[in-house]
C-alpha atoms as an extended CHARMM CRD file, in Angstrom:
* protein
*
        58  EXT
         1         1  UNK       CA              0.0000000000        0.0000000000        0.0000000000  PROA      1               0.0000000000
         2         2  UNK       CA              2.8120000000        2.5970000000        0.7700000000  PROA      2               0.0000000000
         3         3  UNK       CA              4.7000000000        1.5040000000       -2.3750000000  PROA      3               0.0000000000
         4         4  UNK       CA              1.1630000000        2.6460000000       -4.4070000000  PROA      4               0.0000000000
         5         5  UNK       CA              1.1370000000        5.7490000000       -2.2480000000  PROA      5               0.0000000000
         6         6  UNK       CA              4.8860000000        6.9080000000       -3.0330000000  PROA      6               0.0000000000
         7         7  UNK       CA              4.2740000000        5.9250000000       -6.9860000000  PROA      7               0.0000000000
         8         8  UNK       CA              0.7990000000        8.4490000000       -6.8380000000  PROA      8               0.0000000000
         9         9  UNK       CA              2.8380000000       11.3390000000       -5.3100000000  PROA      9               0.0000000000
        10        10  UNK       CA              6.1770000000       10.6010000000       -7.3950000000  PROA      10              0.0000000000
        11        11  UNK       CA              3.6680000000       10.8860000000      -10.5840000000  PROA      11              0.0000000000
        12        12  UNK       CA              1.9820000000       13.8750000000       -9.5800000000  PROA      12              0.0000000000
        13        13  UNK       CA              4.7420000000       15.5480000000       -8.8350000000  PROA      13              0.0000000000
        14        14  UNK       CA              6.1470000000       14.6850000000      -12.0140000000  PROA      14              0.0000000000
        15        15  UNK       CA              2.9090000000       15.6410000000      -13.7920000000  PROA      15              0.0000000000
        16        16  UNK       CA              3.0910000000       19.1620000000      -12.3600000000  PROA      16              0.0000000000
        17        17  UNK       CA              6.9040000000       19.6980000000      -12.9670000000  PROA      17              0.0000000000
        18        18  UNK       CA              6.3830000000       19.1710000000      -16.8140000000  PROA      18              0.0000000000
        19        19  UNK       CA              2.9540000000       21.6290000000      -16.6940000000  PROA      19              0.0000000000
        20        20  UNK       CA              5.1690000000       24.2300000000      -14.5290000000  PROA      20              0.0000000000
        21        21  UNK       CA              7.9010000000       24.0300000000      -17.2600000000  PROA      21              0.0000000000
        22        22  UNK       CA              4.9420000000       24.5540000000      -20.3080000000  PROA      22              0.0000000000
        23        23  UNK       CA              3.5780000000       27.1670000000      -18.7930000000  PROA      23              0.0000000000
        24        24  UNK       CA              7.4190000000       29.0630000000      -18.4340000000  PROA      24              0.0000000000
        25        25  UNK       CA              8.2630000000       28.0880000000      -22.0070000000  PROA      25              0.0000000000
        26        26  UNK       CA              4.7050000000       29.2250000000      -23.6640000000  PROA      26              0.0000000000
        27        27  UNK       CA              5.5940000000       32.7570000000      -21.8290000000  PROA      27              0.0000000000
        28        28  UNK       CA              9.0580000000       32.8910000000      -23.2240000000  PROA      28              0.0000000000
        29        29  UNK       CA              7.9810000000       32.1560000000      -26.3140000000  PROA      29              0.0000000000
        30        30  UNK       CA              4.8560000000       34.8940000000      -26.4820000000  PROA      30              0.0000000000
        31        31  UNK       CA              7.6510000000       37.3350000000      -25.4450000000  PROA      31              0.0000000000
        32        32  UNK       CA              9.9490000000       35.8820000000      -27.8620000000  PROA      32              0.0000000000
        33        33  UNK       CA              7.5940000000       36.3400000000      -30.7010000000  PROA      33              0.0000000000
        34        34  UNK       CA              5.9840000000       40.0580000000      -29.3260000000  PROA      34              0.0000000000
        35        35  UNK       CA             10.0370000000       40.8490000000      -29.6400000000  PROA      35              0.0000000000
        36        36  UNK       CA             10.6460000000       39.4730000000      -33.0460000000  PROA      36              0.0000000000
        37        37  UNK       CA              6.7230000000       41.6260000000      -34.1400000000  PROA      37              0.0000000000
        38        38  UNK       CA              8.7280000000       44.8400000000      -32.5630000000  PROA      38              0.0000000000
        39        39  UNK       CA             12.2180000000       44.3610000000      -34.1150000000  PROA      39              0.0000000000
        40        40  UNK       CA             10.8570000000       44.3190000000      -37.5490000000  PROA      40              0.0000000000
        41        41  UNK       CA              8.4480000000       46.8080000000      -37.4060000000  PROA      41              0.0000000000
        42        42  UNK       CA             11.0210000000       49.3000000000      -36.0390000000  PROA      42              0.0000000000
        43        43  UNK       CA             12.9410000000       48.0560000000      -39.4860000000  PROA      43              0.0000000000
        44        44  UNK       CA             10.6090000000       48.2540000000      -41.9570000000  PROA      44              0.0000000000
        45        45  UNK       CA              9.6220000000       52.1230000000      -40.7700000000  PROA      45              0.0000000000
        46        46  UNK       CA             13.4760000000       52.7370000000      -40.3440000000  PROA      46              0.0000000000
        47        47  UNK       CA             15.0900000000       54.7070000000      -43.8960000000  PROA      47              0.0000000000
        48        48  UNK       CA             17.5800000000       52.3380000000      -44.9400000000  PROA      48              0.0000000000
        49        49  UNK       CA             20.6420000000       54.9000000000      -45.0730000000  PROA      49              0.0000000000
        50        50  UNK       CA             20.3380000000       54.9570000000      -41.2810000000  PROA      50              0.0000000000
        51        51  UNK       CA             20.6350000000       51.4020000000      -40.6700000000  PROA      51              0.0000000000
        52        52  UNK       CA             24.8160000000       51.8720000000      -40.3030000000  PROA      52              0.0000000000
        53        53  UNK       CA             24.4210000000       54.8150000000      -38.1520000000  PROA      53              0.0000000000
        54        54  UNK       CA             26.3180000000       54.6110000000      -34.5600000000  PROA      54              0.0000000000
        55        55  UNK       CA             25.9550000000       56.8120000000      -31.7690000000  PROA      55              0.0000000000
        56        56  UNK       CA             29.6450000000       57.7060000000      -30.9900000000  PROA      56              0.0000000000
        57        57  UNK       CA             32.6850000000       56.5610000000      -33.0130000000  PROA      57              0.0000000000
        58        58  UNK       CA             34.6410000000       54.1630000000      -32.0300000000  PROA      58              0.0000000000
């Protein structure tokens, strides 16, 4: 009976480490793709004889 216990907890534990780790990787991934969205819209509005300009000289 303890042995069936143990495997039940082990399991859900288990179960609830792998949703814990979806949930973290959907988020990254919604950020990930909001970012990507942003870069290119900055580059498409950008003039394209500005895309070599720096701030200071180095």
């Amino acid at each position: 009976m303890k042995k069936i216990v143990n495997l039940i907890l082990i399991s859900v534990l288990i179960l609830t480490n792998l949703n814990a780790q979806n949930d973290v990787n959907s988020a990254f991934l919604l950020k990930w793709e909001n970012s990507k969205n942003y870069l290119l819209e900055i580059a498409t509005i950008m003039p394209e004889d500005t895309y070599n300009y720096k701030p200071t000289e180095q």
